[in-house]
Residue, then its C-alpha position, 0 to 999 in steps of 0.5 A: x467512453x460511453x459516459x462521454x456523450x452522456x456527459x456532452x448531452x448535460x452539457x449542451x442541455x445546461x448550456x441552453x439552458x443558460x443561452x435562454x436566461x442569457x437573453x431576451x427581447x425587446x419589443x418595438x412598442x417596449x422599453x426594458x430596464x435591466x436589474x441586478x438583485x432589485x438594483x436598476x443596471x440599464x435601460x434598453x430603448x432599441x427593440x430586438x434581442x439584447x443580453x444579460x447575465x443569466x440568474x444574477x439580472x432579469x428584466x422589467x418591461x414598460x409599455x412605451x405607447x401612449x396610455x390611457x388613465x379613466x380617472x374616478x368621479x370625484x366631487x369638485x366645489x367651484x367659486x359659488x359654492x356648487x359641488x360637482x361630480x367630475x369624471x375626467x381621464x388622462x392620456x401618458x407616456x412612461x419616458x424615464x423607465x428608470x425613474x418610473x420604476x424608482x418611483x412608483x414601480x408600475x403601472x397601478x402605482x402610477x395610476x394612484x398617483x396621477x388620480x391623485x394630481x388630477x384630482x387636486x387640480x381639478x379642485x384648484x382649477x375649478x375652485x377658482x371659477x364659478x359654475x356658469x363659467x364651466x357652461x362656456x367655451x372657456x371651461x376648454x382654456x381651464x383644462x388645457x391649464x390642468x393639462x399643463x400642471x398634471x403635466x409638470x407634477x408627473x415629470x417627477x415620475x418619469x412620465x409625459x401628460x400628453x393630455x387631461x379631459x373631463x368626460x362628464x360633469x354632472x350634479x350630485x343626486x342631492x344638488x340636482x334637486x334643490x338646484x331644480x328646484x330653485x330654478x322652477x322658483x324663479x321661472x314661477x316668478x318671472x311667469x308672474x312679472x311677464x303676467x303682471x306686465x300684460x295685465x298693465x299693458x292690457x289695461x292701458x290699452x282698454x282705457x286707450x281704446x275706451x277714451x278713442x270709443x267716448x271720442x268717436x262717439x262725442x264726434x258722432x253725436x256732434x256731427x248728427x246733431x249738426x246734420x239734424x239741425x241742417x235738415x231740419x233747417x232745409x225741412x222748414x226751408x221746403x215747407x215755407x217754399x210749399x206753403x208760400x206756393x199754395x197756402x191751401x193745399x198746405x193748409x189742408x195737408x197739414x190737417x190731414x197729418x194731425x187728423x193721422x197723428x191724432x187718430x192713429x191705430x186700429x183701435x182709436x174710436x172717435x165719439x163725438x159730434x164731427x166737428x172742429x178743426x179735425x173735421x172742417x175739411x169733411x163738409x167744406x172742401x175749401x176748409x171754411x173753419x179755423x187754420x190748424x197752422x194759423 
């Protein structure tokens, strides 16, 4: 009698025992597959607590969430001949366990070979165009192009590419430099054309400026010789009319302005006797000599 509760306590332990390897549970962000020595037996999409046969059957859990993939920088040759470094990610959903886990069995193998199909893509897709069409709004055309083929290649896996982007392109270190390079070249050349169009222009508008300046001056010297010869012309129209109103005061006028021309400055002496047209005037107020203008 004593071994009977003894015997019943094993059994209630080995029966719990084999309660708790007989079920599990499924979360709701989860999906299960259910296998027998290795071999796929179910799948199990609903969340809660489901059964299974206890040593013979265990179970392999699969992230029904979407799933990130940080894919590796990898270089990418474009239609010109450029390389360039492409860091690009994807976004996944596992929507086939069974076929996921037939496949590629989990997740690190599955991320080898999504690496892989981006990659490959990427160099088909970018291969095909040149480097300033990636500068462009298009480059988002081509990636939704990528999407769509990384897309199909993951069916096969079990898989759903929700998407595919690029999160930096960039040069390699060795490009970068020959590519700067190049482009101070050309703006060194377009410096020197932009230069040599204003010294051209530059020089044409001197050469406009100096034919406007020998016109003007033409005009000037035109126009002071006319108006010079007009004032001589009423200068001699005066000094007829004053000549002709009183010949002798003109006459003596005019001899008071040769005698200021002739002896001009402080330090013009005259030696001589006082006599001759200068100085007909000084001892004969009527001039009783010669007319300087006669």
């Amino acid at each position: 009698m004593p071994r009977l509760p003894l015997i019943a306590g094993v059994l209630v332990v080995v029966l719990g025992i084999i309660g708790s390897l007989s079920v599990y549970t499924v979360h709701q962000a989860e999906q299960a597959l259910v296998l027998q020595f290795g071999a796929p037996q179910r799948v199990v999409q609903d969340a809660g607590l489901h059964f299974k046969v206890p040593v013979f059957e265990n179970v392999e859990k699969f992230d029904r969430r979407v799933l990130d993939f940080d894919a590796e920088a990898e270089e990418v040759p474009t239609r010109d001949q450029k390389q360039l470094v492409v860091d690009a990610f994807a976004r996944y959903r596992i929507v086939d366990p069974l076929l996921f886990f037939q496949t590629v069995n989990n997740i690190f193998g599955m991320e080898q070979r999504l690496g892989n199909i981006i990659n490959a893509n990427l160099r088909a897709v970018f291969g095909d165009v040149t480097l300033a069409t990636l500068l462009t709004p298009e480059r988002a055309n081509l990636m939704n192009v990528i999407a769509q083929r990384v897309n199909e290649e993951g069916k096969p896996f079990g898989i759903n590419v929700i998407d595919v982007r690029i999160k930096r392109v960039d040069l390699p270190q060795e490009n970068s430099q020959a590519i700067f390079s190049r482009m101070q070249t050309q703006r060194e050349q377009e410096a020197r054309k932009i230069r040599a169009e204003g010294e051209k222009e530059a020089r044409r508008i001197r050469a406009d400026a100096d034919k406007q300046r020998t016109i003007i001056e033409a005009d000037a010297r035109k126009q002071r010789e006319i108006l010079r010869g007009e004032g001589d012309s009423e200068a001699q129209r005066i000094y007829n009319e004053a000549y002709g109103q009183d010949q002798e005061f003109f006459d003596f006028w005019v001899s008071m302005e040769a005698l200021q021309q002739g002896l001009g400055g402080e330090s013009t002496s005259y030696v001589g006797p006082p006599d001759g047209d200068f100085f007909r005037f000084f001892g004969d107020i009527s001039g009783g000599g010669r007319s300087l203008i006669e």
